[in-house]
GUKOLZA-474903 format. One record per residue (C-alpha): residue number from 1; x, y, z. Coordinates in Angstrom, 1 decimal, m for minus. Layout:
<atoms>
ATOM/NUM/X/Y/Z .
...
</atoms>
This chain:
<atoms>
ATOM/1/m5.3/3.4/55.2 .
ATOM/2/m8.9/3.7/56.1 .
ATOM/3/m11.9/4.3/52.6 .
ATOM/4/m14.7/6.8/54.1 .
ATOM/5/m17.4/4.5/51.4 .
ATOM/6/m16.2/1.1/51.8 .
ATOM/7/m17.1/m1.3/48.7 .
ATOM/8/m16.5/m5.4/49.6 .
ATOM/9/m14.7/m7.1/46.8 .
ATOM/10/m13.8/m10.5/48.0 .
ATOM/11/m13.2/m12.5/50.6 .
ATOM/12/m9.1/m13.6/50.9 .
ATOM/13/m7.9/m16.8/52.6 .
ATOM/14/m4.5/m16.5/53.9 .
ATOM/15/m1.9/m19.3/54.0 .
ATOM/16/m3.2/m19.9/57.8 .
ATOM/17/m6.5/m20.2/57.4 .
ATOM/18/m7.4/m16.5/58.5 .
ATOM/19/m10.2/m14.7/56.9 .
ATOM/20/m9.8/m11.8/55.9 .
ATOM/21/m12.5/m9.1/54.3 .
ATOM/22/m11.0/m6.6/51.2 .
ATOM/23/m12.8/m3.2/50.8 .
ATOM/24/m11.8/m0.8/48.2 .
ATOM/25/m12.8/3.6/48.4 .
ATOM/26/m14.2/3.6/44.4 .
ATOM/27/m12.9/7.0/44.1 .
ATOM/28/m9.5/6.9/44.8 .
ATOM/29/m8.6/3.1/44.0 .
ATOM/30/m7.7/2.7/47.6 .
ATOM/31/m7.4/m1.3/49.5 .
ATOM/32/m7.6/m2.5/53.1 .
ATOM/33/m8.5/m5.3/54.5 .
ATOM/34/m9.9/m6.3/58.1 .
ATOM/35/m10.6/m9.0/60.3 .
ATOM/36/m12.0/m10.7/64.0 .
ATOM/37/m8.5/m11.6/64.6 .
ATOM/38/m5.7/m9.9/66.1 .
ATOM/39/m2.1/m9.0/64.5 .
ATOM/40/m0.4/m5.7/64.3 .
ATOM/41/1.8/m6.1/60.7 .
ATOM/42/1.6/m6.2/56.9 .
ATOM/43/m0.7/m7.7/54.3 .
ATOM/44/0.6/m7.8/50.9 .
ATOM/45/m2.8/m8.1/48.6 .
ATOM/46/m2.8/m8.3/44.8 .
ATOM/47/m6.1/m7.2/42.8 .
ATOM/48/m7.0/m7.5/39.5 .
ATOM/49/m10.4/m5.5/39.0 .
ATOM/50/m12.3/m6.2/35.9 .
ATOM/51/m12.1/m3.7/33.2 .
ATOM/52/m9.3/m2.3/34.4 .
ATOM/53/m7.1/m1.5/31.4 .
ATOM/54/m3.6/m2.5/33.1 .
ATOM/55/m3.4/m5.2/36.3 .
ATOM/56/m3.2/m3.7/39.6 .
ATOM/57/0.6/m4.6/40.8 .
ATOM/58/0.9/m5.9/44.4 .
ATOM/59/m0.6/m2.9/47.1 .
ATOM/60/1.2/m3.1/50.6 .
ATOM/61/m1.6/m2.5/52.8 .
ATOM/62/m1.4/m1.6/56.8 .
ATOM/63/m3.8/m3.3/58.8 .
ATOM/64/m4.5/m4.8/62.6 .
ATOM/65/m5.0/m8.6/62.5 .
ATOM/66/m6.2/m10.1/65.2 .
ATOM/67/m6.1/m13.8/66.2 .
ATOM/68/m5.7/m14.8/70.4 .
ATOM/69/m2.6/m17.2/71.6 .
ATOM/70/m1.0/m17.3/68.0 .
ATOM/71/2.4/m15.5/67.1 .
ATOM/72/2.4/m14.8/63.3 .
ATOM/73/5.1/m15.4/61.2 .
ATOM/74/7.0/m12.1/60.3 .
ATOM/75/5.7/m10.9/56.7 .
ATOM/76/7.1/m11.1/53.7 .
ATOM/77/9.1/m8.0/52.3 .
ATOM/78/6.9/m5.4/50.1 .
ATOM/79/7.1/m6.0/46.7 .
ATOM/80/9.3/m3.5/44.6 .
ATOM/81/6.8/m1.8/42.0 .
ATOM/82/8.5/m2.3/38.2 .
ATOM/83/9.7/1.2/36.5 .
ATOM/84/7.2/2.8/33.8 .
ATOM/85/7.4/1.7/30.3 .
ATOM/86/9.7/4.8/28.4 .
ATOM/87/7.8/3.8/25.4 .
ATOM/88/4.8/1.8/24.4 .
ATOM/89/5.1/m2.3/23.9 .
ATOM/90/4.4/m2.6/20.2 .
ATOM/91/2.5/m6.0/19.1 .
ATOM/92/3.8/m7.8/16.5 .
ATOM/93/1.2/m7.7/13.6 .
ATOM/94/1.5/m11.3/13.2 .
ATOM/95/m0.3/m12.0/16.3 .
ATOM/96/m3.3/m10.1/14.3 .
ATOM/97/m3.7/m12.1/11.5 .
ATOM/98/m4.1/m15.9/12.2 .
ATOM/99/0.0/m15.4/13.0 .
ATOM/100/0.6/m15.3/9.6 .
ATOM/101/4.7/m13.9/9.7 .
ATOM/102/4.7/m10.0/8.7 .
ATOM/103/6.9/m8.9/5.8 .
ATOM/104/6.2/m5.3/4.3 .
ATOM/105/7.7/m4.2/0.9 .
ATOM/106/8.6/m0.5/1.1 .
ATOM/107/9.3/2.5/m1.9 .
ATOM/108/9.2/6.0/m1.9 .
ATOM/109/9.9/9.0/m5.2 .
ATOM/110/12.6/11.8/m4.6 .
ATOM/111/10.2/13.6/m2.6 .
ATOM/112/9.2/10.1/m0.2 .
ATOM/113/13.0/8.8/m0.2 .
ATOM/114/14.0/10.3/2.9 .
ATOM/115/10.6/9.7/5.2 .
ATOM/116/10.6/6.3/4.1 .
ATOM/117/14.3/5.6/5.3 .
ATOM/118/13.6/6.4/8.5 .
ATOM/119/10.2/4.6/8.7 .
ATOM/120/12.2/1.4/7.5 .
ATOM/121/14.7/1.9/10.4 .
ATOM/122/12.0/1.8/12.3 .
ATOM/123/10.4/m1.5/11.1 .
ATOM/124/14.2/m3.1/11.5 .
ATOM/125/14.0/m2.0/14.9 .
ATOM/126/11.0/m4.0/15.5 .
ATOM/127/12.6/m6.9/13.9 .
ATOM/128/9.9/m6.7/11.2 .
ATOM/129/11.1/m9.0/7.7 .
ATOM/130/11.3/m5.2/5.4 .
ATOM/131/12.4/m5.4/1.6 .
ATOM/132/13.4/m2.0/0.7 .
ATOM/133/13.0/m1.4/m3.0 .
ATOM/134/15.0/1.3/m5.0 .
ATOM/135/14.1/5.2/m5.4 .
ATOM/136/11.7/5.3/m8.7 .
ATOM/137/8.7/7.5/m9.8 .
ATOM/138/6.0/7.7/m7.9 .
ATOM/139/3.6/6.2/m10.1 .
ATOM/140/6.5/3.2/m10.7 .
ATOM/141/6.5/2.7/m7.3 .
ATOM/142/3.1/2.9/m6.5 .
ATOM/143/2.4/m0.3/m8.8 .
ATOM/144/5.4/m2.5/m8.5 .
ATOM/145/4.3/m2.5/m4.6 .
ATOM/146/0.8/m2.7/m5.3 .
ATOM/147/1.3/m5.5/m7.8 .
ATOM/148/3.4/m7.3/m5.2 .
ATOM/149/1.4/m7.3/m2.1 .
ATOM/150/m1.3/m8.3/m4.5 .
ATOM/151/0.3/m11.3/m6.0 .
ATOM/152/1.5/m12.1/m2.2 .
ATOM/153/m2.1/m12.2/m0.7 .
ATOM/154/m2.6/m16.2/m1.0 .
ATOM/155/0.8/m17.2/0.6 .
ATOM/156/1.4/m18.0/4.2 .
ATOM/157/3.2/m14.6/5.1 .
ATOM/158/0.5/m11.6/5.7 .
ATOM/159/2.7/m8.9/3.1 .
ATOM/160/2.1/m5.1/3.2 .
ATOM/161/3.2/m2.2/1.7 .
ATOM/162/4.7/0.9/2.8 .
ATOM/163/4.6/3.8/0.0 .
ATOM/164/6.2/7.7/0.2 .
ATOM/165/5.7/10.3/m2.0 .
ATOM/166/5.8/14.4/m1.5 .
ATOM/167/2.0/14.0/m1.0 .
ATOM/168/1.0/10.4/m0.2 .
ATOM/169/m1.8/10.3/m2.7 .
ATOM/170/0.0/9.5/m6.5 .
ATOM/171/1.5/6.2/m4.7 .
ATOM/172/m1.8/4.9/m3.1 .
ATOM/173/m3.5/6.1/m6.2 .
ATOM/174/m0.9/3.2/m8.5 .
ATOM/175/m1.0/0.9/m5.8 .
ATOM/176/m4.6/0.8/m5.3 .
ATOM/177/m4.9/m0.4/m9.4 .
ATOM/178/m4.6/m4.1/m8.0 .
ATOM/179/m7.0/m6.4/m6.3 .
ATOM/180/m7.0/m7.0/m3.1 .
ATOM/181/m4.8/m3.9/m1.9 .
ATOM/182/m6.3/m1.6/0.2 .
ATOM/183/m3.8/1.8/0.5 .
ATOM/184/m4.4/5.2/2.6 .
ATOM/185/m2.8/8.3/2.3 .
ATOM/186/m2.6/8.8/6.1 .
ATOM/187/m1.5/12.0/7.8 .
ATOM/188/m2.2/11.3/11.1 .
ATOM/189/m2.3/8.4/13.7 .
ATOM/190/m6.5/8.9/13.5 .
ATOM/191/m6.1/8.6/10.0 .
ATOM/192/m3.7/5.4/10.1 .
ATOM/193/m6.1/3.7/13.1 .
ATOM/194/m9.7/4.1/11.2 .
ATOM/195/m8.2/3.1/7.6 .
ATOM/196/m7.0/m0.1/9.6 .
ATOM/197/m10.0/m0.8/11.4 .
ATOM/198/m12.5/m0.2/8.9 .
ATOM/199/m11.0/m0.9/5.4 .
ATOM/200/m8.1/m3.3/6.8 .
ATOM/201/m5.6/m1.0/5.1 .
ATOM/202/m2.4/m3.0/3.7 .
ATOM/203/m0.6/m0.5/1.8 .
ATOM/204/0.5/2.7/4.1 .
ATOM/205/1.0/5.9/2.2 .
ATOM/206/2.8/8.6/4.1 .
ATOM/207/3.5/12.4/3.0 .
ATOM/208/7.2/13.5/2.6 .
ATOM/209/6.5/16.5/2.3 .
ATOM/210/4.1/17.4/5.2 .
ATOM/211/4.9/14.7/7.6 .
ATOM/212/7.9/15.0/10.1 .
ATOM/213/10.0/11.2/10.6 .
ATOM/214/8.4/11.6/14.5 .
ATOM/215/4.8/11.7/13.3 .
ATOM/216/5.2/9.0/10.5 .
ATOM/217/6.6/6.8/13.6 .
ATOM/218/3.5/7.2/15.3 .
ATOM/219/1.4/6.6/12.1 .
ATOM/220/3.1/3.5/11.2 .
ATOM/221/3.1/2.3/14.8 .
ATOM/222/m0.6/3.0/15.3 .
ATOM/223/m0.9/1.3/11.7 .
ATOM/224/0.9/m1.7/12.7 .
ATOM/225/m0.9/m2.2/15.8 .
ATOM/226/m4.8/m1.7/15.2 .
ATOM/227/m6.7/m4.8/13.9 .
ATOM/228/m9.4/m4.7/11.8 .
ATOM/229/m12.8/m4.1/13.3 .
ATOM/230/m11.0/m2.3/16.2 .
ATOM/231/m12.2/0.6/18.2 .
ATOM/232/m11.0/3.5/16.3 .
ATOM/233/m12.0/7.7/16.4 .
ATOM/234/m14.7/7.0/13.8 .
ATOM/235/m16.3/4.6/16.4 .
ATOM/236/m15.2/6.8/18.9 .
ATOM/237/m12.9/4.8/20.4 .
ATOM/238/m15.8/2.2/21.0 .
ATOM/239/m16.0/m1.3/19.6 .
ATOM/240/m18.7/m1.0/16.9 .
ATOM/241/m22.5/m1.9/16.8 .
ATOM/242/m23.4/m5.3/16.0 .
ATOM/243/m25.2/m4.2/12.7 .
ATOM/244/m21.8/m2.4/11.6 .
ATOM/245/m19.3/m5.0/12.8 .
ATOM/246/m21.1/m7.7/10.9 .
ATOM/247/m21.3/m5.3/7.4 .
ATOM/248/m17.0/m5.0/8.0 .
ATOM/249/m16.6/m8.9/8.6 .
ATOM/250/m18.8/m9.5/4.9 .
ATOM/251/m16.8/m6.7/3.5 .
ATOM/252/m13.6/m8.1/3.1 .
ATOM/253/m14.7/m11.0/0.6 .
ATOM/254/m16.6/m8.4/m1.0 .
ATOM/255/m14.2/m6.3/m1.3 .
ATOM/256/m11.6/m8.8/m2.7 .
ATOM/257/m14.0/m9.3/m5.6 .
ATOM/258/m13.4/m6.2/m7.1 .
ATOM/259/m10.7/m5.9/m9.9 .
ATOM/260/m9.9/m9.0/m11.2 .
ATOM/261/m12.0/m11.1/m14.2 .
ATOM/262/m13.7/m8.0/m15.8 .
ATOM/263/m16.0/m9.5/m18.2 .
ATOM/264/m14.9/m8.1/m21.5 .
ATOM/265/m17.5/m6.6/m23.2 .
ATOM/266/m17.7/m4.9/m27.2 .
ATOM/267/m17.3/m1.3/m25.7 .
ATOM/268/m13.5/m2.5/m24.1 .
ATOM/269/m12.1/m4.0/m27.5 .
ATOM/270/m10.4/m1.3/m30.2 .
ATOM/271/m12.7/m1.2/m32.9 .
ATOM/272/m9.4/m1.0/m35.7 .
ATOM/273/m8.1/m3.4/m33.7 .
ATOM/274/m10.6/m5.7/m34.3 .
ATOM/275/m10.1/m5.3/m38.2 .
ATOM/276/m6.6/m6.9/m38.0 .
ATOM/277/m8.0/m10.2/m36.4 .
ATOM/278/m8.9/m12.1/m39.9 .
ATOM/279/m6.2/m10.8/m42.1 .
ATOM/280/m2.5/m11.4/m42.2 .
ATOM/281/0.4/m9.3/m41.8 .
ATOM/282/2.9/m8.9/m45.0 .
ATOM/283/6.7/m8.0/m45.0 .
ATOM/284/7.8/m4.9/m46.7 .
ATOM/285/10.4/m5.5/m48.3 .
ATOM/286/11.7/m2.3/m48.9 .
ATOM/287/12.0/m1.7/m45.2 .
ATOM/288/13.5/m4.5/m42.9 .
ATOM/289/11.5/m5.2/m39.9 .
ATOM/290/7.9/m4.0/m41.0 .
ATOM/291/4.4/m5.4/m42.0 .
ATOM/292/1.3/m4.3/m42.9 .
ATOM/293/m2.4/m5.6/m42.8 .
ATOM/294/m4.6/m3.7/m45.7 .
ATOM/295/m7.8/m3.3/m44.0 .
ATOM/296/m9.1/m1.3/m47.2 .
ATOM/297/m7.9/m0.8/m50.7 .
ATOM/298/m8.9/2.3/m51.7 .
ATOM/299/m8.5/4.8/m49.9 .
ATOM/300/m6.1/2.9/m48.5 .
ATOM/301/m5.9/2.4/m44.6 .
ATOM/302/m4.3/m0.5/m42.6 .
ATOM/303/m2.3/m1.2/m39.3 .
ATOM/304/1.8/m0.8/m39.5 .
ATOM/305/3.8/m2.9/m37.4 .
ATOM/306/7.2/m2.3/m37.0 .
ATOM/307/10.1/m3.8/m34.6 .
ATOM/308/12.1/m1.9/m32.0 .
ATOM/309/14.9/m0.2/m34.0 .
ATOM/310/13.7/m0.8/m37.3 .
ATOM/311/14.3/2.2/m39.6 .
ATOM/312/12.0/4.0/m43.0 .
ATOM/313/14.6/5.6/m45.4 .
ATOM/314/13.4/8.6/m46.1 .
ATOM/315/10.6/8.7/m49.0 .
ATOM/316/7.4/10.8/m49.8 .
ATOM/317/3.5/9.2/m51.3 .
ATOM/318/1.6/10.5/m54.0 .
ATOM/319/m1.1/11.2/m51.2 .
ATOM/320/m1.0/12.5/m47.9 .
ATOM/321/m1.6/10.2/m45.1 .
ATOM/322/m3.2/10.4/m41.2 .
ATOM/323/m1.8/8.0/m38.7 .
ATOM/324/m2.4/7.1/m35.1 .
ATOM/325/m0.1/5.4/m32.8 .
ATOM/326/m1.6/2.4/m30.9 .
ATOM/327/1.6/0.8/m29.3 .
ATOM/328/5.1/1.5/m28.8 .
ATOM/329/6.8/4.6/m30.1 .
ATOM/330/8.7/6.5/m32.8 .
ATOM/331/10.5/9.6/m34.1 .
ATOM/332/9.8/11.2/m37.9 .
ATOM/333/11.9/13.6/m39.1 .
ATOM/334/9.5/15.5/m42.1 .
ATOM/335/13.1/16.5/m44.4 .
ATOM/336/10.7/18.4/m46.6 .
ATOM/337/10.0/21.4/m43.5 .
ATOM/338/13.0/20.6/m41.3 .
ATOM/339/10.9/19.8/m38.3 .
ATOM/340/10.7/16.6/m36.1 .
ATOM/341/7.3/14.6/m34.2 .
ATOM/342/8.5/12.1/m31.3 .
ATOM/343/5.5/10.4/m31.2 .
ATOM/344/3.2/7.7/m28.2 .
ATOM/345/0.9/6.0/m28.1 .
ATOM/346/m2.5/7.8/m28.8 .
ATOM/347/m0.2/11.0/m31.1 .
ATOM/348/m1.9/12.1/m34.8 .
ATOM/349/0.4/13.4/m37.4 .
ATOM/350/m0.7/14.3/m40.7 .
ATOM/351/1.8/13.8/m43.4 .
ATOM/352/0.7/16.5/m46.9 .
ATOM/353/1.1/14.7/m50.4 .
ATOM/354/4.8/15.0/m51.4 .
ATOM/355/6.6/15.6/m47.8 .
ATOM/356/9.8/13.5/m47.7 .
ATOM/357/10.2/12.1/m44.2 .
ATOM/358/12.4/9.8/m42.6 .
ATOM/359/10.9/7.7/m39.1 .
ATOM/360/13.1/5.5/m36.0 .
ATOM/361/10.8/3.2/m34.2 .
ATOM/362/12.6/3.2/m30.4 .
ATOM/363/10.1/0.5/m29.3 .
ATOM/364/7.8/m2.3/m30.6 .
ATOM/365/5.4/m0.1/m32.5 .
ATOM/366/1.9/m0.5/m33.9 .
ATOM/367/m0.3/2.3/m35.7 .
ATOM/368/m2.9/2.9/m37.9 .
ATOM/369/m2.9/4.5/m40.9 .
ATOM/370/m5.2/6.1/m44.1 .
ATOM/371/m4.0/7.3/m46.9 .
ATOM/372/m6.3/10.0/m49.0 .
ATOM/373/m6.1/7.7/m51.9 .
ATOM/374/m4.4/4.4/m52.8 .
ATOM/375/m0.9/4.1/m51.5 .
ATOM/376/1.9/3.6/m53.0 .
ATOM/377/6.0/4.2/m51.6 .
ATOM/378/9.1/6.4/m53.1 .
ATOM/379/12.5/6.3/m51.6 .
ATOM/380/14.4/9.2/m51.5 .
ATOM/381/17.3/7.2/m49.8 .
ATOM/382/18.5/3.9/m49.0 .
ATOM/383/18.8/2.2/m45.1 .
ATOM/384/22.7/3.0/m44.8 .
ATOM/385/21.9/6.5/m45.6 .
ATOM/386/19.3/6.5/m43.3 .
ATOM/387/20.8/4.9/m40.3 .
ATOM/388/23.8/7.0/m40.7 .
ATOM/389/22.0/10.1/m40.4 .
ATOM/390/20.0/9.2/m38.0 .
ATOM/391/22.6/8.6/m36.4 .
ATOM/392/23.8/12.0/m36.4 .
ATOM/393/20.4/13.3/m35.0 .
ATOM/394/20.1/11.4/m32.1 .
</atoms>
C-alpha cells in the first residue's frame, strides 16, 4: 500500500540488521515501510501511536526490500487479528480506590424490588461481594443502607450502596441522613458518570418505575466504572481544569465533615424536657407501670411516663386536662362519648372535666400534661376490668 502524504514515524531495525524507514497516510491510518535494499516479501510491523485510545494490533504490510547477494529467510506467517469485544471489559472498582475489595449492600420498596433483582444479578455476574437486604419501605431502606455504608467507611473494604424505589429520590433522600454517604437518584448513564466523578457518589439510587433492567445495567456499569475526578458530560468528556480538579480533591474531607458532632446548642434541647432534669419520677400506685414528675403544683402540669403495655383503668378528673405526646405511643378510649384517639408522638387531645376514659400504652411512652387546676384521679374500674375490655377492642 502506497500513503499520497507520507509522515516518518520511526526508524525499525530488523532481526538482520536492515533499516528500514515507517511512514504512515494521517488520514486513513495507513503503514508502509521502505528501504535501499532489495527483497520482494512481507513485513509484519506493530505500532503503538500515542494517544491512541486502543493499541494498534500487528499491520501486515507489502513492501519491496532490497539488499544485493543475500537470500532472506521466508517471513513469518501474518498474524490473526483477535475477534471484537461483544461487550465492554468492565474494571473492577477495586482497582479505583487504593484496591480497597468492593462489597455493595443493596434494598429496594415494592415499587424498587424487581429493578433491584436484576441489578444484583448483575453485580454477581461480575463477581462483585453483594449483600442483598430484604424488601422494606422506602424510607426503611433508605437508612438501614445509608447507616451501613456510613458505619463501613473506615474499614479496609470500599462498601457502597445500591437503593430502588418507584422514583429513586425517597431512598437517597433516607440514605443521604448519614455522614459520609453521598447518594444520586440517577436516571441515566450521564447522570450515573457526573455524580461519580464530581461528588464520588457511593449510594446509587435507580427508578423502578421509569427505568427499564437494560438501562439500569448501563447506569450501574457506568457507575461502577468512573473514578472520581474523571472526565464526565459536565466536563465534557474532558479531564477538568487545574483550578476545579484541585476544589474536588479538597472536597472530599470537606465533605466528610458534615453531619456528625453537631454542637448542641439551647435552640435543639425540648424546653419541657428540660424541666424533668432536676426532679424525680414517682410510681403511681394506682396504675402499675407509670410515673410522674410534677413540674408545677397548681395548675398542675408534669411529664407521664409509662411502660410498653402498661394500662389506666378507666377514670375521669375534677378538671379537664391538655396532653402532648413526646415519645412512644398510645390508644384512649373517651367511655363518656364512645369515641377513640390512637395517638404519636407530637398528637394533642383535650380531655373536658368529668369524661371517663380508659388509655393502652403500645410502646414506651412519654407526654406532657396540664391540668386546668390541681389534679387529682377517680377510677371508674379496676386493671382486670380494664385489661379485659381492652382486650375485646383490640
Amino acid at each position: 500500500m502506497r500513503c499520497s502524504t507520507e509522515l516518518k514515524l520511526m526508524e525499525l531495525a530488523s532481526p538482520h540488521g536492515y533499516q528500514a524507514l515507517c511512514y504512515a497516510n494521517p488520514s486513513s491510518n495507513n503503514y508502509y515501510t521502505k528501504s535501499n535494499t532489495s527483497y520482494h516479501g512481507y513485513f509484519n510491523v506493530a505500532i503503538s501511536i500515542a494517544n491512541h485510545s486502543k493499541p494498534i494490533f500487528p499491520t501486515q504490510i507489502h513492501l519491496p526490500l532490497h539488499r544485493p547477494n543475500h537470500h532472506l529467510p521466508p517471513p513469518p506467517l501474518p498474524l490473526p487479528l483477535p475477534p471484537p469485544s461483544p461487550t465492554p471489559i468492565h474494571i473492577s472498582m477495586a482497582d479505583n480506590n487504593n484496591c480497597r475489595p468492593l462489597k455493595i449492600i443493596a434494598g429496594a420498596d415494592s415499587f424498587g424490588c424487581t429493578l433491584k433483582d436484576a441489578l444484583v444479578s448483575h453485580l454477581r455476574s461480575l463477581s462483585i461481594d453483594v449483600e442483598d437486604l430484604p424488601t422494606d419501605k422506602y424510607y426503611s431502606v433508605g437508612e438501614e443502607i445509608g447507616r451501613r455504608v456510613s458505619a463501613a467507611s473506615i474499614t479496609t473494604t470500599e462498601t457502597r450502596g445500591l437503593v430502588a424505589c418507584g422514583t429513586g429520590v425517597g431512598v437517597s433522600i433516607f440514605a443521604n441522613k448519614f455522614p459520609g454517604v453521598y447518594a444520586a437518584t440517577c436516571l441515566t448513564a450521564g447522570d450515573a458518570e457526573n455524580t461519580r466523578s464530581i461528588n464520588n457518589c457511593n449510594v446509587l439510587a435507580v427508578s423502578g418505575m421509569s427505568t427499564s433492567p437494560e438501562s439500569a445495567i448501563e447506569i450501574l456499569d457506568t457507575w461502577l466504572n468512573t473514578p472520581f475526578r474523571s472526565p464526565c458530560p459536565a466536563s465534557d468528556s474532558k479531564p477538568w481544569p487545574p483550578e476545579i480538579d484541585s476544589f474536588l480533591d479538597n472536597s472530599i474531607p470537606e465533605m466528610s465533615k458534615i453531619g456528625p458532632n453537631f454542637p448542641t446548642t439551647e435552640s435543639d434541647t425540648c424546653a419541657i424536657c428540660c424541666l424533668t432534669k432536676t426532679r424525680e419520677f414517682t410510681p403511681i400506685e394506682v396504675m402499675p407501670g407509670g410515673s410522674m414528675k410534677i413540674l408545677r403544683e397548681t395548675p398542675t402540669s408534669a411529664i407521664v411516663r409509662f411502660k410498653a403495655g402498661s394500662v389506666e383503668p378507666a377514670h375521669h378528673h375534677t378538671f379537664g386536662h391538655d396532653l402532648v405526646v413526646l415519645k412512644g405511643s398510645k390508644r384512649v378510649w373517651n367511655l363518656s362519648k364512645k369515641e377513640n384517639y390512637d395517638l404519636g408522638v407530637g398528637d394533642f387531645l383535650f380531655t373536658p372535666a368529668g369524661d371517663v376514659h380508659r388509655v393502652k400504652y403500645f410502646e414506651d411512652t412519654e407526654f406532657f400534661i396540664k391540668w386546668d387546676g390541681h389534679w387529682d384521679l377517680l377510677l371508674d374500674e379496676d386493671i382486670d376490668t380494664a385489661n379485659a375490655a381492652i382486650q375485646k377492642e383490640i
